[in-house]
N, C-alpha and C positions, 0 to 999 in steps of 0.2 A: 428251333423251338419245338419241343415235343407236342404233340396234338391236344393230350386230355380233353378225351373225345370220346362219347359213346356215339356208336350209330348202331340204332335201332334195324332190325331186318323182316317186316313181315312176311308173314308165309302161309297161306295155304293151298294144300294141293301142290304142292311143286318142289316132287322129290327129285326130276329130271332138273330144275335150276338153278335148286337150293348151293347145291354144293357146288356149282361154279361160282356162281354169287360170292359164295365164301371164302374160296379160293383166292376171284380178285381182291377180297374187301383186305384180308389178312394180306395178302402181296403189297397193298398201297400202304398200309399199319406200320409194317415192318420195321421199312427203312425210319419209320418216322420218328421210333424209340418205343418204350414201353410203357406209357402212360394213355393208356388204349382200352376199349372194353366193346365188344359186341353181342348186342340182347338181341335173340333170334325169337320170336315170337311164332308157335305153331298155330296158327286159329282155327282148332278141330279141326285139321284135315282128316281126311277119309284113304288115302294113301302114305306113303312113307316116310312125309316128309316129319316127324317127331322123331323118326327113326334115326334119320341125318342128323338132325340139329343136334341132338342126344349123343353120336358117335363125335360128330367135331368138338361137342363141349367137354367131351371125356377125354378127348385128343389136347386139347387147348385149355382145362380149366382154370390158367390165373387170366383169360382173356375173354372166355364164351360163355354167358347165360341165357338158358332156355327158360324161357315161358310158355307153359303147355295152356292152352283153353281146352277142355270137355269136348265141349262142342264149338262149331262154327258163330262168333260173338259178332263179326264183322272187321270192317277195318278200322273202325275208328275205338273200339273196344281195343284192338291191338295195338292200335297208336299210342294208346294212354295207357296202356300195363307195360308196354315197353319203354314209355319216357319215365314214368314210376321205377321203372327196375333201371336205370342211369344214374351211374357211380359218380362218371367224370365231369367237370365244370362246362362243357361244351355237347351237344348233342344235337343228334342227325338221325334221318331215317332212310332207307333203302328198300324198294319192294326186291324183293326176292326173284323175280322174274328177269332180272337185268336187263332191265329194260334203259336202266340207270349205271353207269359205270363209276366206280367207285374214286375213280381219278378225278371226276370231275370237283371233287371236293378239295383239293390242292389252289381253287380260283378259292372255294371260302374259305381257306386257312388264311388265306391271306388277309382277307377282310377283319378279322378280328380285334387289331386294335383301333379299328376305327366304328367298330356297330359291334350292336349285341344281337343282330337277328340280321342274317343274310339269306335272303327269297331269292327264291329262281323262276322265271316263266319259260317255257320252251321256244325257241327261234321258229321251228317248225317240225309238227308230224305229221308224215305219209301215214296216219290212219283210215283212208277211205272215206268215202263222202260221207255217209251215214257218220260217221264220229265228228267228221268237222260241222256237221252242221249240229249235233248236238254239243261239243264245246261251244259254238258262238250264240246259240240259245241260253244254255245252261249261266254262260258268263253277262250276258244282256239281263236276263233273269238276276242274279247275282247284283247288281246295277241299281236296278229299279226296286228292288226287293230294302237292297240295304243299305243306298247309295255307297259301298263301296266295290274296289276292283274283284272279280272274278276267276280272273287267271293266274294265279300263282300254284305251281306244282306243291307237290306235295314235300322233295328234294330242298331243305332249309337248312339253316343251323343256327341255332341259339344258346345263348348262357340257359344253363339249366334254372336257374333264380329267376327266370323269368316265367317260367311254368307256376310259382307261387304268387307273384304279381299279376299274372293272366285270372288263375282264377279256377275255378272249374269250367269243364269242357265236356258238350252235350253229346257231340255229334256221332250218333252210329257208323255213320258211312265215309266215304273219304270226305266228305264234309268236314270233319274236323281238321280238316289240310287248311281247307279258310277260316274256320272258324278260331284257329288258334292264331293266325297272322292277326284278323281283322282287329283281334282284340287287344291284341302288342300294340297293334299301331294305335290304337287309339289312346293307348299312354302314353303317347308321346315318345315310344321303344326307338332307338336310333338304328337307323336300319340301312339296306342299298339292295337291287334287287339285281342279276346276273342273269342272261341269255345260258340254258344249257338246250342240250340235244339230245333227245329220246333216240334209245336202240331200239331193233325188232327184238321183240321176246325168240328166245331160244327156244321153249318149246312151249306147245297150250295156248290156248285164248285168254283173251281179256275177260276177267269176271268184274268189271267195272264197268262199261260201256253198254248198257242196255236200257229200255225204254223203263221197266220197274224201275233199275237201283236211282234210273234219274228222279222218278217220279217221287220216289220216297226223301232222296234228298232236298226236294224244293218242299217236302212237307218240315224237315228240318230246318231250312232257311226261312221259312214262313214262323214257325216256332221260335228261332233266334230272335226275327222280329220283332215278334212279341214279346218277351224278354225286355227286350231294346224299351220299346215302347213303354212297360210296366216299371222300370229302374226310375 
C-alpha cells in the first residue's frame, strides 16, 4: 500500500540537521512508492536552514514544499501552516533535529486501517534531570488543568479530515502537539497510542525545554481552559 502521506518537517536554526533529516525522511519514502509529499517548514531561522529547504525542494519538486516564515512564528504557527500546506489523505510531523527517526512511522502505517489518529508517548528520555522533572510537572499540570493526559509527543499521524472536524487550533508553542489530540479524542476520533524512542540531537540544543517556553505554555493550557469552560 502506498503511504499518501505528507509529513510535515519543522525547522528552525538547523542548517547542520536539516539535510540529514531529509535524507532519512526521502530514504523511508522511497521504497514506499510515490504518493508522498514533504512540507519543510523554515520558522525565520537566522542561519541557513531556508537555504537547504530551498535547494532540496529544487532538487525534489513533485515531492518538497517549503514554507518560509519572515520571522520566528514558533512551533505551533509551524505546525499549522504545515498541516495547511498537506496534500495527501494522511499526515505527520517531524522536528527537523532528528531527534525522531523517520522509520519509526512504518509501526503507524500500519495502524491505519483500524484508527484515524495514531499517538505516540516516548518509552523513555536520557534528557537529564532538569527536563525530567519538567516533563512530569508539565504533564501533572496537563492533568489537573484539563483532566486529560499530558504526555503524548508531538510524532502522530492522522486523516487529514480530521483537521476540519478538530476545528481551529490556538496553540503558539509545542502546545498545540496536545491541543490537537485532546480535541480528536474528545470526538470520539478512534485512535491507539504506540511506545517510540527519542534520539540525541545531531547537533545544537533544545529550543524547547526552558523555564519561559514552559511558562508561557501553562498560560496556553490555562486559556484552553477557558475555552473549555465558556463552550
Amino acid at each position: 500500500m502506498e503511504p499518501n502521506l505528507t509529513i510535515v518537517v519543522m525547522a528552525f536554526n538547523e542548517e547542520e540537521n536539516l539535510p540529514v533529516q531529509l535524507e532519512r525522511t526521502l530514504n523511508f519514502l522511497r521504497p514506499l512508492g510515490s504518493r508522498w509529499q514533504v512540507v519543510v517548514v523554515n520558522d525565520g531561522s537566522s542561519d541557513g536552514t531556508g537555504a537547504v529547504a530551498d535547494q532540496w525542494a529544487a532538487e525534489h519538486p513533485e515531492h518538497i514544499t517549503v514554507v518560509h516564515h519572515p520571522t520566528n512564528r514558533g512551533m505551533g504557527a509551524a505546525i499549522r501552516n504545515g498541516y495547511a500546506a498537506a496534500k495527501m489523505d494522511w499526515v505527520t510531523q517531524l522536528p527537523a533535529d532528528c531527534q525522531v527517526d523517520p522509520r519509526v512511522f512504518e509501526r503507524f502505517l500500519a495502524e491505519r486501517d483500524q484508527h484515524e489518529l495514531i499517538l505516540s508517548v516516548y518509552a523513555k528520555r536520557d534528557d537529564g534531570f532538569l527536563r525530567s522533572i519538567l516533563s512530569w510537572g508539565f504533564q501533572t499540570f496537563i492533568r489537573m488543568a484539563l483532566g486529560e493526559r499530558g504526555d503524548f509527543t508531538g510524532t502522530m499521524m492522522f486523516r487529514r479530515e480530521l483537521l476540519e472536524r478538530v476545528g481551529a487550533l490556538h496553540g503558539e508553542s509545542f502546545f498545540v502537539n496536545l491541543e490537537f489530540p485532546i480535541k480528536a479524542l474528545r470526538l470520539g476520533t478512534s485512535h491507539t497510542v504506540l511506545e517510540i524512542t527519542a534520539q540525541p540531537r545531531l547537533h545544537g540544543t533544545s529550543k524547547v525545554a526552558n523555564l519561559k517556553r514552559i511558562r508561557f505554555v501553562v498560560g496556553e493550557t490555562l486559556a484552553m481552559r477557558s475555552r473549555d469552560r465558556a463552550s
